[in-house]
N, C-alpha and C positions, 0 to 999 in steps of 0.2 A: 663661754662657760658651759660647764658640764657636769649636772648633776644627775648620779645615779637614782639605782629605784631605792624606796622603803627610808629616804632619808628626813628627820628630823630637822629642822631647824625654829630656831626659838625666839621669841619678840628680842627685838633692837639689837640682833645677832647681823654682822657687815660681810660679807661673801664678794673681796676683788675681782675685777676681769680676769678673765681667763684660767679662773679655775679648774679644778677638777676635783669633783666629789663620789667616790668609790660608793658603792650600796651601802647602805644601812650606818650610814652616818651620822653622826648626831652633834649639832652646833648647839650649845650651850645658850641660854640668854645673857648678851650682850658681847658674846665672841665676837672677836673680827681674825676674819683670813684675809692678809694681802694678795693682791694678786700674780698668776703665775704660779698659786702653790698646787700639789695635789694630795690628797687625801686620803690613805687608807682604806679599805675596807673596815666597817665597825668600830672607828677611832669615834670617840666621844672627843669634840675641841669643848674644852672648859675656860680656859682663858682665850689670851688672844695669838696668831702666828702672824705677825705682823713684823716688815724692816725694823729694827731697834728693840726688839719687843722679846723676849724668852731668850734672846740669843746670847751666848757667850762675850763676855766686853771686849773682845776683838775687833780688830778692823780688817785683817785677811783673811781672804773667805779660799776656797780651793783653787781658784784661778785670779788670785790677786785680788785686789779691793774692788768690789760690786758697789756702785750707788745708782739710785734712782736719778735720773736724766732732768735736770732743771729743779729738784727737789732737794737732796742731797750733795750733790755736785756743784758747791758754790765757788766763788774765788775764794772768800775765808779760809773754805776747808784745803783747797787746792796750797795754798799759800803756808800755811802750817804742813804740810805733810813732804813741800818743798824743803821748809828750813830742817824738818826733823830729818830728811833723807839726806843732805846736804852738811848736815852735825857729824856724821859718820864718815866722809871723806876728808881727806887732806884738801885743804885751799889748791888749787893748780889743777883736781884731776880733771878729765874727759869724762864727760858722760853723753849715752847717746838717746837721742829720744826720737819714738816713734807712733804716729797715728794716721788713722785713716781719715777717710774724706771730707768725713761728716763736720758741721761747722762747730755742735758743740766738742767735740773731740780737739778737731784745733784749736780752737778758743783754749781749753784747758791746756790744751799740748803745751800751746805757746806761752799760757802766763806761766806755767811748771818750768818752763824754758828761761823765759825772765827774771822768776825767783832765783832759782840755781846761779844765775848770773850776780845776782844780788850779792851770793852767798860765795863769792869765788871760785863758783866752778864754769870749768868751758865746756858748750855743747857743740853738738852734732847733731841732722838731722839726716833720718831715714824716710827717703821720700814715697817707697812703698808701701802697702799696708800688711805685707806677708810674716806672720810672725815668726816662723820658722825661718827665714830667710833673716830678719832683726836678729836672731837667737844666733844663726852660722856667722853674723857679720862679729857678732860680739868676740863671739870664741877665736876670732880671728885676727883681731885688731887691738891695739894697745888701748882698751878705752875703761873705765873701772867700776864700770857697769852703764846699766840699758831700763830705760820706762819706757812702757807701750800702753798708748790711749786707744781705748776703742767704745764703740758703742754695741751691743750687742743684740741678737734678736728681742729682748724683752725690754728694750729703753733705756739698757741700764749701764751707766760708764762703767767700765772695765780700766783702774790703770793696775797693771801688772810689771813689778818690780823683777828686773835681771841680774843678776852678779857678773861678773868681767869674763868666766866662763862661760857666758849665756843661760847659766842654770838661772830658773826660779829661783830667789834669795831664797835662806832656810830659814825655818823656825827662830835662829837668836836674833836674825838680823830682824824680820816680822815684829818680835815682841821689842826689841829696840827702838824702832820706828814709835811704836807704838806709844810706848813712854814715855820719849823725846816729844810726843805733836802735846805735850800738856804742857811744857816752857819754851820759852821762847829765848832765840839766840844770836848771836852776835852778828853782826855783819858792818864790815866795813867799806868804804867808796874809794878805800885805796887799792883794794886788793878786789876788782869787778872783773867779773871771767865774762866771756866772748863769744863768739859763735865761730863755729870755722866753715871758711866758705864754699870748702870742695864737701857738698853733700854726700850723704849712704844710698845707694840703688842696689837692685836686684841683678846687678851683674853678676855680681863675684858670686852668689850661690845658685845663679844659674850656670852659670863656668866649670863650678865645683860639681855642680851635680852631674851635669854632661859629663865630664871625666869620670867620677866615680863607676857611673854604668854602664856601659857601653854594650849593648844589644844594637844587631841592627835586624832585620826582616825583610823578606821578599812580600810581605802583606802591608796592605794599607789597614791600616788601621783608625778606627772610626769609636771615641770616648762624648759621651753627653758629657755635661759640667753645667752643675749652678752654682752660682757664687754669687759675691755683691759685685757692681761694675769694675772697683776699685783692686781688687784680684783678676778679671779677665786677663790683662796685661800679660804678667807676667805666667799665668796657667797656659793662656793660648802661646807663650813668645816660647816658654821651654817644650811644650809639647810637641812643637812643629819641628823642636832638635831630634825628632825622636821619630818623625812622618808621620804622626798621629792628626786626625781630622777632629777638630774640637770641634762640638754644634754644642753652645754655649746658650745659657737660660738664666732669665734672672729667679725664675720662677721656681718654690723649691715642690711645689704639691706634688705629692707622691701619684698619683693621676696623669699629672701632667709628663714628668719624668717620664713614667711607661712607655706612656703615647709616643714618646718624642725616640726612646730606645727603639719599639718597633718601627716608628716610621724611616728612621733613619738606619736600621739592620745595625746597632750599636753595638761592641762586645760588652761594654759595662756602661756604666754612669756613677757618675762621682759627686756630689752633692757637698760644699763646702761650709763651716759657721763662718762666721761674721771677720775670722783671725786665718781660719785656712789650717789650722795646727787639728782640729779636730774634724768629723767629716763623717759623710756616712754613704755606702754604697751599696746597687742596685745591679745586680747578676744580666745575663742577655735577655733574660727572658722576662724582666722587669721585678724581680723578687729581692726586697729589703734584704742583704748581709746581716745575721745577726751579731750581736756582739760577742759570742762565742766564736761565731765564726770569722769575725776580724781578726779576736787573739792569735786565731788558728794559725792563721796567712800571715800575723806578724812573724810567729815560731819559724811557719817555713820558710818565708822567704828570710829572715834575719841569718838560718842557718844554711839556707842554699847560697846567697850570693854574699855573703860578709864573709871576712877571714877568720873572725872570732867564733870560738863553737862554743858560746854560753849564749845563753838569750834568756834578758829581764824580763819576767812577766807581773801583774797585780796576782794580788795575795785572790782573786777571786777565778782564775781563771784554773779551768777544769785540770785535774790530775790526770787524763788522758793522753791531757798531750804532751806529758813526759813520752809516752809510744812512740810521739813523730820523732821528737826530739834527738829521743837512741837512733830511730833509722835514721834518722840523718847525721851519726855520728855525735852528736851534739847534747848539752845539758842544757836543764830549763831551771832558773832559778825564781826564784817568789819575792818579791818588795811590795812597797806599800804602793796602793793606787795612789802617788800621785807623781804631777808629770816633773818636780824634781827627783824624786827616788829612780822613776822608770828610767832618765835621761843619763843620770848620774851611773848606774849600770850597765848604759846599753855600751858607752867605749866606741863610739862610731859618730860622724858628723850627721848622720841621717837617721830620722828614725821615723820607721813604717808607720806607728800607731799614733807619733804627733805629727805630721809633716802629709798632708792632704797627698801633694803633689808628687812627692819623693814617692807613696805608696801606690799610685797612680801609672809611674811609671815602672813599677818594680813588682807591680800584676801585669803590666801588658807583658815587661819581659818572662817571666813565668810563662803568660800565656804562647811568648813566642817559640821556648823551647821546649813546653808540652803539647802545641798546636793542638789543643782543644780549649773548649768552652770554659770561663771562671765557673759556672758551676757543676761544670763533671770534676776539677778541681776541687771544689769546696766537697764534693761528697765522696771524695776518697780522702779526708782526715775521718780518723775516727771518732765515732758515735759519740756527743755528746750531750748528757740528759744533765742538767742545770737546770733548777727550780732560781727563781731571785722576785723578793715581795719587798717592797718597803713597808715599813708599821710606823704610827707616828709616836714618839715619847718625846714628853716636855724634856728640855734642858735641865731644868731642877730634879729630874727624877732618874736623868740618865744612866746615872755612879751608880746609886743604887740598882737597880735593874741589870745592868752587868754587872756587879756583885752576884747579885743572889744569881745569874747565870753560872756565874763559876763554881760559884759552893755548890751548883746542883750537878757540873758535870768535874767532881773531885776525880772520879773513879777512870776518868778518859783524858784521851792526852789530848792535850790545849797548845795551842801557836799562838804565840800573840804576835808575829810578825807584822801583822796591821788587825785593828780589833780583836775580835777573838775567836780561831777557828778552832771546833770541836770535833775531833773524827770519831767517829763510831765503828763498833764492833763490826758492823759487816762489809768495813772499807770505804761506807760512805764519807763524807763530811758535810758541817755547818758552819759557817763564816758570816759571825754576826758584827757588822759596820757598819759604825756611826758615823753620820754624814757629819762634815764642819761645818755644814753652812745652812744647816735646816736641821729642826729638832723630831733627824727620823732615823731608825736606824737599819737598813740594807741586810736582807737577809737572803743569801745562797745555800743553797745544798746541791751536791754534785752524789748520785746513788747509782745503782747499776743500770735502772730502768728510772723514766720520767714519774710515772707515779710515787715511785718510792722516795724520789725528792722533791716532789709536794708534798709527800707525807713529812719528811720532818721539815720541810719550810712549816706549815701550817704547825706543828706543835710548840716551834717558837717561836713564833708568832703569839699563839693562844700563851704561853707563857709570860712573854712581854707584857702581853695586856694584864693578865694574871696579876705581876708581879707592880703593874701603876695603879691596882686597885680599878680596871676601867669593865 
C-alpha cells in the first residue's frame, strides 16, 4: 500500500491492499476503497469504490468479466453465464475454450465446459495459455466462437468472451448475455454436445507467424522475457524460429530486469501479463518503453512490414505521429482504445500492440535492417509531449460532468470518436476518457512543449473537480 503526503483519512474509513493514495487525499468516514485501486491527487472518496459498489450494472469490464478469485467466482455464477452464453447459439455449434494453468481457472474452465455440454453445445480445448494465439486459432477455424479463463496478476478471474472471428464479442452481444444470466433456459438430455478429442495447440500460430515474417540475420540475437511458466513454452519454442537466445525470468521487478539485460548484453527485454496479449518493454540499456512510445513502433513497424498503409491507432495517441505515418507513405487513423475496435481495423492476423510475441519479433526485425540499438530507434520518432492524469468522478456524477465539459467548450471543435476530445486554438488537444471499469476519468493532452500539456491536463482536471462540487 501506498499512501501519499498531506492525506486525510477519517474513523471507520477501509483502505484494501495494494493501494495507491496520490497527496492530499481525503477518505471520507466510513469510505471503503477495495483493493488494487489508485487514487487521484486531491479526490475527496465520500462513498465507497469497492467491487459491486458505484459501478455501472454491467458485468463486462474492458477485458472481459473481472471477478475476485474464490469470492465472486462461484460455480452458481459460472453456471448461469454458461446457460446465457449458450441461449445465443444454435444447438450443434463449436465452441472453443481456453485457460491456463492455474487450478482455479480449470476448475471454472471445465465446469463452463460441462454447462455448454448440458446446453448442446460441442467443445474444444485449447491447451495453451497464449491469448493471442486462441484469437488466430478462432479466426481460422470453423468454431462459433472462443472463452478464455484466466487468473490475472490481481487474483482476479478473467473469463473473456470471443466471436467466431476471434474478435472480443461487441457491445449487443455483452448487453445480451447480460439479460439472459436473469432466466433461466432450457436444456435437454437428448440433444448433449461433446468434447472433440484432437485438442487446440500452438502450432498453427506459430507456423502462421514464422511464415508471415521472415527476417533472417548474421547476429545472434539475445531478448530477456518474463512471463508466467505457462507462456515460456511457446515464447522460447518460436523465438528459437528466429535464433533469438531467450534468458527467461519469472521475475517481473523492474530491478531485476535491468540486472539481467546488462548481465546478459540483451538488445531488449520483453516483460509479458498474465494472457501474453498485453506486455511491456525495456530498451538495451534497461529503460521502460513508454506508452507513447509503444504506439510509436506500432505505426512504424505496422507500416514498414504489412501490405496495408493504414494503421489503427487509440483515440489517445499523439497527432505527431500522423509525421511518421506520411514518411512512410501511409495514413494513421484514430478508434476507440479498446482491443475489439483496434483489431477490428487493423485488417492483418497480427498485431503489434495485442500480441506480446509477434511485437517481439517484429523489433528484432526492425532492429536487424537498421543494425542499431531499439533506442537510437525510439528517438528518431518525433517528439512527443503527452501530458495523461486520471481524476476520480463517482459513476452517478459522470453524465453530468461531461455535459457541463461540453457546454463549456461550445466554441471548439469536439471528436467524440471515443470520449471527448477538445482541440484548442494553438493546435493542442484534450482527450477526456472515461474508464469502464472504474469511476475515473483519463485525461491526455498532447501541446507543442511538455509544460504546456500539463497545463491544460491540470485545468481539466481542476474543472472535473469543479464541476462534482469536490
Amino acid at each position: 500500500m501506498y499512501i501519499g503526503k498531506k492525506n486525510e483519512i477519517f474513523d471507520y474509513a477501509v483502505i484494501g491492499a495494494k493501494c495507491k493514495l496520490k497527496n492530499k487525499v481525503k477518505v471520507q468516514h466510513a469510505a471503503k476503497i477495495w483493493p488494487n485501486k489508485t487514487i487521484a491527487e486531491k479526490t475527496k472518496v465520500k462513498g465507497s469504490i469497492v467491487w459491486g459498489e458505484q459501478r455501472p450494472n454491467v458485468l463486462f469490464r474492458q477485458n472481459g468479466i473481472s471477478m475476485r478469485a474464490h469470492v465472486d467466482a462461484h460455480p452458481i455464477f459460472i453456471t448461469q453465464l454458461a446457460s446465457a452464453y449458450s441461449s445465443l447459439h444454435e444447438k450443434g455449434s463449436h465452441i472453443l475454450i481456453g485457460f491456463d494453468n492455474h487450478p482455479l481457472s480449470q476448475a471454472l474452465g471445465s465446469l463452463f465446459t460441462q454447462c455448454l455440454h448440458m446446453y448442446g453445445m460441442h467443445t474444444n480445448v485449447y491447451e495453451g495459455g497464449y491469448l493471442p494465439a486462441f484469437r488466430y486459432i478462432l479466426s481460422h477455424k470453423q468454431y462459433r466462437g472462443g472463452v478464455f479463463v484466466t487468473l490475472n496478476e490481481h487474483d482476479e478471474v478473467v473469463i473473456d468472451i470471443h466471436d467466431e472471428q476471434g474478435f472480443p464479442i461487441d457491445c449487443t452481444m455483452e448487453r445480451a448475455i447480460e439479460q439472459r444470466m436473469e432466466h433461466e433456459h432450457h436444456m435437454s438430455a437428448m440433444q448433449m454436445g461433446e468434447a472433440m478429442k484432437q485438442k487446440e495447440n500452438d502450432e498453427m500460430y506459430i507456423r502462421a507467424l514464422r511464415q508471415a515474417i521472415s527476417f533472417s540475420s548474421s547476429e545472434r540475437w539475445k531478448v530477456v522475457v518474463a512471463s508466467s511458466p505457462l507462456l515460456k513454452h511457446i515464447i522460447e519454442r518460436t523465438l528459437l524460429l528466429f535464433a533469438v537466445d531467450v534468458v527467461w525470468t519469472k521475475e517481473r521487478d523492474d530491478e531485476h530486469i535491468r540486472k539481467l539485460i546488462e548481465q546478459e548484453q540483451a538488445q531488449f527485454a520483453i516483460v509479458f501479463d498474465y494472457s501474453g496479449e498485453r506486455f511491456r518493454m525495456f530498451d538495451g540499456q534497461g529503460v521502460v518503453l513508454t506508452k507513447e512510445e509503444m504506439i510509436s513502433l506500432h505505426v512504424l513497424t505496422s507500416l514498414l512490414f504489412s501490405e496495408t498503409k493504414k494503421v489503427a491507432v487509440p483515440s489517445w495517441a499523439p497527432s505527431v505521429l500522423h509525421t511518421l505515418a506520411e514518411r512512410l507513405h501511409g495514413e494513421m487513423i484514430y478508434v476507440k482504445d479498446t482491443r475489439r475496435d483496434l483489431l477490428l481495423a487493423h485488417h492483418e492476423p497480427f498485431h503489434f500492440y495485442l500480441d506480446g510475441l509477434y511485437a517481439c519479433i517484429q523489433l528484432l526485425h526492425l532492429l536487424a535492417i537498421e543494425r542499431c540499438s531499439l533506442r537510437t530507434i525510439v528517438s528518431s520518432i518525433p517528439t512527443i509531449h503527452l501530458s495523461c492524469r486520471d481524476v476520480h468522478c463517482p459513476w452517478d456524477e459522470r453524465a453530468a460532468v461531461m455535459r457541463k465539459l461540453l457546454e463549456e467548450s461550445y466554441d471548439k471543435h469536439v471528436d467524440f470518436t471515443d470520449g471527448m476530445k477538445v482541440y484548442h486554438e494553438d493546435g493542442a488537444w484534450t482527450l477526456i476518457l472515461p474508464k469502464v471499469d472504474e469511476p475515473t476519468l483519463t485525461i491526455y493532452s498532447q501541446a507543442a512543449n511538455a509544460q504546456k500539456a500539463k497545463e491544460y491536463t491540470k485545468y481539466y482536471i481542476k474543472k472535473i473537480r469543479q464541476y462534482q462540487n469536490v
